[in-house]
Phi, psi and omega in degrees: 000132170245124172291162162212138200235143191233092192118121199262005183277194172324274177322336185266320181293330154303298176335274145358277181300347200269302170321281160000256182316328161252030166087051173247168202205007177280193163295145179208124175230121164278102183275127185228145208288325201269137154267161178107169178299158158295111165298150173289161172263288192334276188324349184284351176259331205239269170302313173314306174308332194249330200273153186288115181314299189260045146236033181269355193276333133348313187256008182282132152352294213221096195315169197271338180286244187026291197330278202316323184280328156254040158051071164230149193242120105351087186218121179222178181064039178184125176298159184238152207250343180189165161197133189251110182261019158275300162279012185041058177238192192210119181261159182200135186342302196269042178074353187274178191220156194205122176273151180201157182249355152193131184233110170325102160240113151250086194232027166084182182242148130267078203359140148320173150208138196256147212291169174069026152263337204297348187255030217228112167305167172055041181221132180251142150235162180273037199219342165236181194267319170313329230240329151319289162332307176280328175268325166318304182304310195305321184307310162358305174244004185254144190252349173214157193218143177270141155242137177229124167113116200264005186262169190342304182279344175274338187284312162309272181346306159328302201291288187326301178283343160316309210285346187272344177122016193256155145259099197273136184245159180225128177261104170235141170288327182260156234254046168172147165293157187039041178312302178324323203221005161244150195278146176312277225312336186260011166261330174277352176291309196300319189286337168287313206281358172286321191282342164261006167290344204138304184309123180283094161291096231226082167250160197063040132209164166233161199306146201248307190191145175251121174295141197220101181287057190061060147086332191247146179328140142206035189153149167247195184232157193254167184291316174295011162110345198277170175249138208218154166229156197183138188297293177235209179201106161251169171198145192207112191221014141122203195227161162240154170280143163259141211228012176298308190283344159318289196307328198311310204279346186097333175320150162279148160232155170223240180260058182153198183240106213262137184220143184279186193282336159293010167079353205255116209278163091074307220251122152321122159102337217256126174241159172222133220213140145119229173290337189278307217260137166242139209294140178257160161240138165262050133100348208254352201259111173300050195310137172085358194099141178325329180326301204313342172327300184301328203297328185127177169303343193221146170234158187191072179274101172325078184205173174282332196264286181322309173330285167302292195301318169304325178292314169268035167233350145293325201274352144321298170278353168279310185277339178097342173297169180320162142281133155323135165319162182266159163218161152318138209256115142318148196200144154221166226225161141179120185244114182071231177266336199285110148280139161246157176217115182226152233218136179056222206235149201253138159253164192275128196318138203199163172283355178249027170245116163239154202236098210234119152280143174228156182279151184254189171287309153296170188286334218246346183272139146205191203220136162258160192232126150228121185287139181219075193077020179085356190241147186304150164228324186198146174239097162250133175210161215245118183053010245183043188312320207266334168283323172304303172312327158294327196268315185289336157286355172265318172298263204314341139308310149107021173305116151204127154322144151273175152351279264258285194302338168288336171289349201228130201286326194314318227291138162298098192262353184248011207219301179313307205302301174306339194270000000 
């Protein structure tokens, strides 16, 4: 039998390796679009953006030996141009063509983009290493920077140019940071500690207009009329998934590449995994931790953990071997000196959501609890390593503290957990 997997991240690789590792013995081809080895993503924000152009070598998945040692055939730096799922091939720009007996797509998100930049130098985005690369280079030389967009990758990038030495501004529209995707309490921590870094903060507004200097970025103008001048421009307002060759291929779309809890769309043959694709559910199949009970018909996650866990539960149902244990689906952070690490789906403030801090062990550390209708949903904590592992064995348990006892530092939580 031959796979062929399309995308070369996290999700293609797992995928892969996960085959690997459970006896499949066939053909395995990774295309990945981008050239050089595949890189980790988490780090494009954070350490990467700090690293010595010829220490990058640091950050590949997988070392170019892996390939070979596990007989996965390796094609990066070249598009793919068609995929016919009635003969099941794969075309690929530079004229080869490729038959497969089952075909992967890991094929991602794409950056939002807000209009009127494109022909406008000194404007950044965020998703590949090139797009690092180009901001690293740029920080360089910059003595100030704009960000529009308050969520995870823009605060890094914030925080990764602050530590160098940029005096950097952040533009959010929404009347907190990480509104989308944090309980209000990690969103007013993140908003001190970006504001005693330095960081000019501009939430509840946007940007009015961008100044265009002979062509190149050099400011914006704010919704109330003032003027910020500025070096470069990234923006990160989040991602869409991409579905062209999936629709090419006949799969259904929504928000996403819709797929079942085995990954597999629609299309004999065809599975799909990673950022791009979302799992649909009838509500009852605990994707993610009980949370996920709750969520809707459809789920879809960014992370590095969805990444992995989708691949190897595509190379399941290809190979026929276990699926992975279900988990909480996971995420982490680093802004500064702040790790955050947080476990299930932060749901949204409601009169039936409570959000409870608790003290970490550390001084400096805690963790939020978020409650929904009496029931756990999600644990993020901050400096505070032993409440996430606590809060994520109580989501993959079906565990929930009340309110009350999660408020009170006295309450034994690691005794609850056990008990």
């Amino acid at each position: 039998m031959r796979v062929v997997i399309i995308g070369g991240s996290h999700a293609g690789i797992a995928c892969a390796e996960s085959l690997r590792q459970n006896g499949y013995d066939g053909q395995i081809t990774i295309i990945e679009r981008l050239g050089g080895l595949p890189l980790e993503r988490p780090p494009l924000s954070k350490a990467f953006l700090a690293a010595d152009p010829d220490d990058e070598s640091r950050f590949a998945l997988r070392n170019k030996d892996w390939y070979a040692n596990h007989d996965i055939t390796l094609k990066t730096g070249v598009e793919v141009a068609a995929i016919d799922a009635g003969s099941r091939s794969v075309s690929l720009a530079d004229g080869e063509a490729l038959s497969y007996d089952r075909l992967v797509l890991a094929t991602g998100a794409t950056p939002r983009r807000l209009g009127g930049l494109d022909a406008m130098s000194g404007v950044y985005e965020l998703r590949h290493p090139e797009d690092a690369r180009s901001i690293r280079d740029a920080a360089t030389n910059a003595a100030s920077a704009v960000i529009v967009g308050g969520g995870y990758i823009g605060l890094e990038v914030a925080a990764s140019l602050t530590k160098t030495g940029v005096n950097v501004a952040v533009f959010e529209a929404a009347d907190r940071l990480l509104a989308r995707v944090a309980s209000p309490p990690i969103s007013d921590f993140f908003t001190t500690l970006h504001s005693d870094a330095g960081v000019d903060l501009h939430i509840g507004s946007h940007v009015a207009d961008f100044i265009n200097d002979k062509g190149a970025f050099a400011g914006v103008t704010t919704a109330n009329g003032k003027t910020l001048s500025a070096d470069m421009l990234v923006v990160g307002i989040g991602v869409a998934p991409e579905t062209g060759l999936a629709e090419m291929a006949g799969c259904a779309i929504g928000n996403g590449i819709l797929v079942g809890s085995d990954m597999a769309t629609n299309v004999d043959g065809i599975y799909a995994i990673g950022d791009g694709a979302l799992v649909q559910t009838d509500g009852t199949d605990a994707i993610g931790g009980e949370a996920a009970v709750h969520i809707g018909a459809g789920i879809r996650i960014e992370s590095v953990h969805n990444a992995q866990d989708s691949g190897e539960r595509a190379a399941a149902a290809i190979n026929g071997h276990a699926p992975p244990s279900r988990q909480a689906p996971w995420f982490w952070s680093e802004q500064y000196d702040a790790r955050l690490q947080s476990a299930g789906l932060v749901p949204p403030p409601d009169d039936d959501t409570v959000f409870v801090r608790r003290p970490g062990k550390r001084e400096t550390g805690f963790s939020v609890w978020s409650l929904k209708g009496g029931m756990l949903y999600a644990v993020e904590a901050v400096r505070d390593p032993a409440g996430y592992m606590l809060g994520k064995t109580c989501l993959e348990r079906g565990l929930t503290p009340d309110a009350a006892q999660l408020a009170d530092p006295a309450f034994d939580l690691k005794a609850f957990v056990a008990g």
